[in-house]
N, C-alpha and C positions, 0 to 999 in steps of 0.2 A: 724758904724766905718769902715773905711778902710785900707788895709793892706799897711804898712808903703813903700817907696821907697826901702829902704835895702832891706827887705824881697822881695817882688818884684823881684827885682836884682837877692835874691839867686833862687828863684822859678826859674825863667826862666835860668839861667846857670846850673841848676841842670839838666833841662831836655837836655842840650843841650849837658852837660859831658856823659847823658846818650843813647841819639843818639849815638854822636861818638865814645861815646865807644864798642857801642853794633856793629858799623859798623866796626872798627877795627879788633872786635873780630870774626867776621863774614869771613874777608880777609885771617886771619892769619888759620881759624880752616877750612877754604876751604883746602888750600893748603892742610895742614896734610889730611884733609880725602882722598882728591887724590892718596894722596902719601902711604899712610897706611891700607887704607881701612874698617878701624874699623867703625864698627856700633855702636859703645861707642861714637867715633868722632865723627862720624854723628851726632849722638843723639844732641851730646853738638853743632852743624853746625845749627842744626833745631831750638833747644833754643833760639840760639843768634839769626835769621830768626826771628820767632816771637817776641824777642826784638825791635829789630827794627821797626816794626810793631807798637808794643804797644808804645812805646818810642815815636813813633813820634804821635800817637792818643793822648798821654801825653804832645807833647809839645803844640798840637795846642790846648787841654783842658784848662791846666794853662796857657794859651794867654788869652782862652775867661772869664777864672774864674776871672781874672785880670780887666777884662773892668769894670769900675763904675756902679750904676746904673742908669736903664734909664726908660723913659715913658712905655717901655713894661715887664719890670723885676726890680720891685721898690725895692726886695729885692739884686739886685744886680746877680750874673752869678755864683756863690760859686760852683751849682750843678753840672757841667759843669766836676768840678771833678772828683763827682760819677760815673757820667758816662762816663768817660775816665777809673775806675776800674772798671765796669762791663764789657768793651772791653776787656782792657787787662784781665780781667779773661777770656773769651771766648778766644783770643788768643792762652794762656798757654794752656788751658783743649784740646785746637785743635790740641798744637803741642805735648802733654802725649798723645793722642791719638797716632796720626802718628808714635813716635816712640816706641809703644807697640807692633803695628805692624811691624815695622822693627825690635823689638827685638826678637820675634816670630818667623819672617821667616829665621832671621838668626841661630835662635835654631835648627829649620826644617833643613836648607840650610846651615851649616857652610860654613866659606872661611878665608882661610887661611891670616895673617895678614902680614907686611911688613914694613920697616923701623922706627920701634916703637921709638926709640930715638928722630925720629924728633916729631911723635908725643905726646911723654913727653915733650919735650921743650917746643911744642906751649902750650897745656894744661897747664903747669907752669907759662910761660907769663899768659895765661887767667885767670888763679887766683890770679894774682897779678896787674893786668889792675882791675878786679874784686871789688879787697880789696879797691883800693884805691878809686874808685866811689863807694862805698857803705861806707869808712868812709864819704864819703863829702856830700850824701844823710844823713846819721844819724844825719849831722851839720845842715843842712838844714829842717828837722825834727824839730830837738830842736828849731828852730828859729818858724818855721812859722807853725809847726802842720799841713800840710799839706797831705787829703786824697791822692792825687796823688802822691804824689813825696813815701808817705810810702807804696804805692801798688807796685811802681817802685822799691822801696827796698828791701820788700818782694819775686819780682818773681829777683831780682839779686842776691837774700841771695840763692833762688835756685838753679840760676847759678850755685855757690859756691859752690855747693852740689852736683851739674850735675858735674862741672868741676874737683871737685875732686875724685867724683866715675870715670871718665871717667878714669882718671888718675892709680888710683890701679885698672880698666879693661888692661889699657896697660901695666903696670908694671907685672901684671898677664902674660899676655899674651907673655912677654920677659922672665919668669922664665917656661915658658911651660905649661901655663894652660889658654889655648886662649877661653874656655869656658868659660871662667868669661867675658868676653866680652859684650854677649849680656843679660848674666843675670845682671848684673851692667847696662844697658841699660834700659831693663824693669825695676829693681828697682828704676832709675831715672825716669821714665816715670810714677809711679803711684806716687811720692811724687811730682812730677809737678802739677797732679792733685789736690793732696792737698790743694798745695796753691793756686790754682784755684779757689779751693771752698771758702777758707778763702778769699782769693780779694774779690770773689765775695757777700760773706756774709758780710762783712764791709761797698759794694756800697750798698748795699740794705738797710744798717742800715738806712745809712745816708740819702736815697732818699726817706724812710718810715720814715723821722722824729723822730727815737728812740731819748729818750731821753739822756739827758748827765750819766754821768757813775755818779751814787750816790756819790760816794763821790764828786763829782762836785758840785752834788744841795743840799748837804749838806755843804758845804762852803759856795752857796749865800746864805741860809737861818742862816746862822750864821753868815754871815759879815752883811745881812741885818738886821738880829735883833738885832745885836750892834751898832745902827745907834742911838744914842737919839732921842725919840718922837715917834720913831716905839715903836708899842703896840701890836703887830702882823702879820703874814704875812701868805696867804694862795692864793691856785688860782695858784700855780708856776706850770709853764709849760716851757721846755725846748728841745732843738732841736741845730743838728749844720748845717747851711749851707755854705761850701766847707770849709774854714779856720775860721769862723766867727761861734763862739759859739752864740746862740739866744736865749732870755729868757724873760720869760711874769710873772710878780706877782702882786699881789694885796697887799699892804698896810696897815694894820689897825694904822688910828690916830687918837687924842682925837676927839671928838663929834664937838667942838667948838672950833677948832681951823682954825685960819683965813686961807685963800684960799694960799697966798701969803708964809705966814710959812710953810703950807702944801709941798709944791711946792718946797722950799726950801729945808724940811725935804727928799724928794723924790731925787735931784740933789745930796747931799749924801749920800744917798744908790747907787744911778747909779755912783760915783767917789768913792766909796771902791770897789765895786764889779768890776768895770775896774783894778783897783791895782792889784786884783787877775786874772781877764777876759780881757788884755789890748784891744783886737779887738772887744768885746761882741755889737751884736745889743739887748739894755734893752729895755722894756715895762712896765712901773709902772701905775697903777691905785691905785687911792686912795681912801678906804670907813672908813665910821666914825665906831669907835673902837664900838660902840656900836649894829651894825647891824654882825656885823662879818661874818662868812663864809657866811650867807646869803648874802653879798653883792657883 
């Protein structure tokens, strides 16, 4: 199966809200750090850097996840995904590095901070440019399931997290306790990490073929054994490649029943389990009811 035109559509303006957003926010949180100096700002300056980064790794991933299949990738470009989340996890975990160590030197080295109002402004705008490309990623989620666009939501849900600590570091810093700065800083820089690790444990699910989430392959095995004529099912093997759930089973039907019926019986188990699975690539085999798991 392939993924519908609509979907398609949101995939690609997803990644493309999340570019320019991330370059936006890139423009707006320069300024304030010139202007202010906070190592809270930076922090949240570096994040958005590495958005950018990963954001556009993202667009040209879901381009190539997109292309059909061909004579040299029969299963289609799905993984193309995954590995747009193992970058963007590399990304993030590079820039919680960098700014652990600017939060550090600035513990070492304090520096007095400067026109904090503008930089609560622009942090304000940033969580609100923020909010609204992360609800249109969550719409875009619901539609197409897709590993990229939800890595890309994950390390923006950080953002949120970055730009809101950055925010009570400056507000700190206006009531006279400009120490909260870089420790709001390092705190941001070790839950960047985090999700780092989670990106990156989800691309490795996906590129080690883990199977689907039991309750998944508990619903084919129960849509498929309400199929009439099934007599059993065993041999299920599952996997997701990029947006396209995959799934392999075996069959058991009566001894003697004709090839054509058979065949029959099998196109409705593969037309309920799409009702639930609508993009699913199926693989049915069929053995006589009477060899069973042996066969």
């Amino acid at each position: 199966m392939t993924m519908t035109h609509d979907k398609a559509r949101l995939l690609r303006l997803a990644t493309y809200a999340s570019v320019a957003t991330a370059t936006l926010l890139i423009l707006v949180k320069l300024g304030a750090w010139l202007v202010t100096g906070s190592v809270s700002v930076l922090a949240s300056l570096v994040d958005s850097l590495m958005d950018v980064g990963a954001s556009l790794v993202n667009l040209l991933a879901v381009r190539w996840s997109l292309l059909p299949a061909d004579e040299d990738h029969r299963f289609g470009h799905g993984k193309a995904e995954s590995l747009a989340g193992l970058a963007q996890a590399a990304f993030i975990a590079g820039s919680a590095v960098f700014l652990a160590l600017e939060a550090v030197d600035r513990v070492i080295h304090p520096q007095p901070l400067a026109q904090l109002g503008v930089g609560v402004g622009v942090m304000v705008f940033a969580i609100g440019a923020t909010l609204i490309l992360l609800a249109f990623q969550r719409h875009v989620i619901r539609e197409t399931n897709s590993t990229a666009i939800r890595a890309d939501a994950l390390h923006y849900a950080t953002d949120l997290a970055t730009n809101s600590a950055t925010l009570i570091a400056l507000a700190g810093a206006f009531f006279g306790f400009p120490g909260l700065d870089p420790i709001f800083a390092l705190g941001i820089a070790v839950f960047i990490l985090y999700s780092a690790v989670q990106i990156a444990r989800e691309a490795v699910d996906l590129l080690m073929d883990r199977e689907l989430a039991p309750e998944d392959r508990e619903t084919i095995q129960t849509v498929a054994a309400a199929v009439p004529g099934v007599r059993g099912i065993h041999g299920l093997r599952t996997r997701r490649s990029g947006h396209t759930p995959v799934m392999q089973m075996h069959l058991e039907l009566d001894d003697n029943l004709p090839l054509i019926a058979a065949h029959a019986i099998c196109d409705q188990v593969e037309a309920a389990l799409q009702v639930e699975f609508p993009e699913a690539d199926i693989t049915i085999h069929q053995d006589p009811r009477s060899l069973g798991v042996e066969g």
